[in-house]
C-alpha positions as CSV (number, residue, x, y, z in Angstrom):
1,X,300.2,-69.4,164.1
2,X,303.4,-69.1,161.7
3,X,303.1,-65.5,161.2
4,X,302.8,-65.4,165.3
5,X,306.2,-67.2,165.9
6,X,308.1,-65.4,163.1
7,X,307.3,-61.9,164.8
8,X,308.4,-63.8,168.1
9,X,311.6,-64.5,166.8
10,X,311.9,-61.1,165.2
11,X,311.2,-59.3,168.3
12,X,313.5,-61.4,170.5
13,X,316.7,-60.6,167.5
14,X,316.3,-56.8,167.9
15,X,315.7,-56.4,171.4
16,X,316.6,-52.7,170.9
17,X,313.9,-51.9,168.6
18,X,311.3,-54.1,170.7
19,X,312.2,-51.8,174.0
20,X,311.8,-48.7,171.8
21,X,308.5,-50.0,170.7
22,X,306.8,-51.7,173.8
23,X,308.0,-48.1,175.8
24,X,306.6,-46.0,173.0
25,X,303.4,-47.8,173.4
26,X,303.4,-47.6,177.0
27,X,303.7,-43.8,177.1
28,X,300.9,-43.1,174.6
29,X,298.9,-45.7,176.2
30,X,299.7,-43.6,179.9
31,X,299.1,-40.6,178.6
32,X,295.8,-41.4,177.0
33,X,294.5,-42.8,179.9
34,X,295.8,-39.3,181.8
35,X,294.4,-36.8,179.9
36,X,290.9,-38.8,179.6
37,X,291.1,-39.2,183.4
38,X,291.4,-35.7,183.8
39,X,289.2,-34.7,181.5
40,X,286.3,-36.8,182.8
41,X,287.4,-35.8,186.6
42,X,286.4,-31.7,185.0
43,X,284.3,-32.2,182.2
44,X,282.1,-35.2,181.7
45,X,281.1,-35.7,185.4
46,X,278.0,-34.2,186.7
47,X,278.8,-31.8,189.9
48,X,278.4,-33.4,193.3
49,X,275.4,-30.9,194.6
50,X,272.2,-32.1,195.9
51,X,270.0,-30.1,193.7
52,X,272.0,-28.8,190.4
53,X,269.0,-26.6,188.6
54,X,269.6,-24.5,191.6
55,X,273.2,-23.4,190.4
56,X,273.8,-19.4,189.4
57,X,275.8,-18.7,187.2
58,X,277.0,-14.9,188.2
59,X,278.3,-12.5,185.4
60,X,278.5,-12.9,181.7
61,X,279.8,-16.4,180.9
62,X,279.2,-16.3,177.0
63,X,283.0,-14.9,176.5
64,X,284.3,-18.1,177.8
65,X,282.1,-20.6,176.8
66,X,280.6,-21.9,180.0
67,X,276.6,-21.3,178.7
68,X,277.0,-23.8,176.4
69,X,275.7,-26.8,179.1
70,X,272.8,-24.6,180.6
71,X,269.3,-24.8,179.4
72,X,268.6,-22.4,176.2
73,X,272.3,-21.5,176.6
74,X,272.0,-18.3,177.9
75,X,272.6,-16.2,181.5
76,X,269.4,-14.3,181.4
């Protein structure tokens, strides 16, 4: 409880350096949480469509990667 009350006080003298901090963590906190949300919103969800083995994937999709979720992993 000591330690807890002597970074209390430490904060409060260097207000400065306690904005600094709490804003830095507020940003990488905010942009965590953005670039996880968009990330799931494209990547992790499965596609809203009734029956998904139903999908066709037209062309050659190997160059850019997008076999690598489809059974045996390839177009053919």
């Amino acid at each position: 409880m000591n330690d807890l009350n002597f970074a209390i006080r430490q904060l409060l003298k260097n207000p400065v350096i306690t904005g600094i901090a709490v804003l830095t963590l507020a940003l990488g906190i905010g942009a965590n949480t953005a670039i996880f949300s968009v990330m799931h919103a494209l990547m992790l969800r499965l596609l809203p469509v009734a029956d998904p083995s139903r999908l066709v994937l037209f062309g050659n999709g190997d160059s850019i990667g997008s076999t690598d979720g489809l059974p045996g992993g390839s177009t053919t």
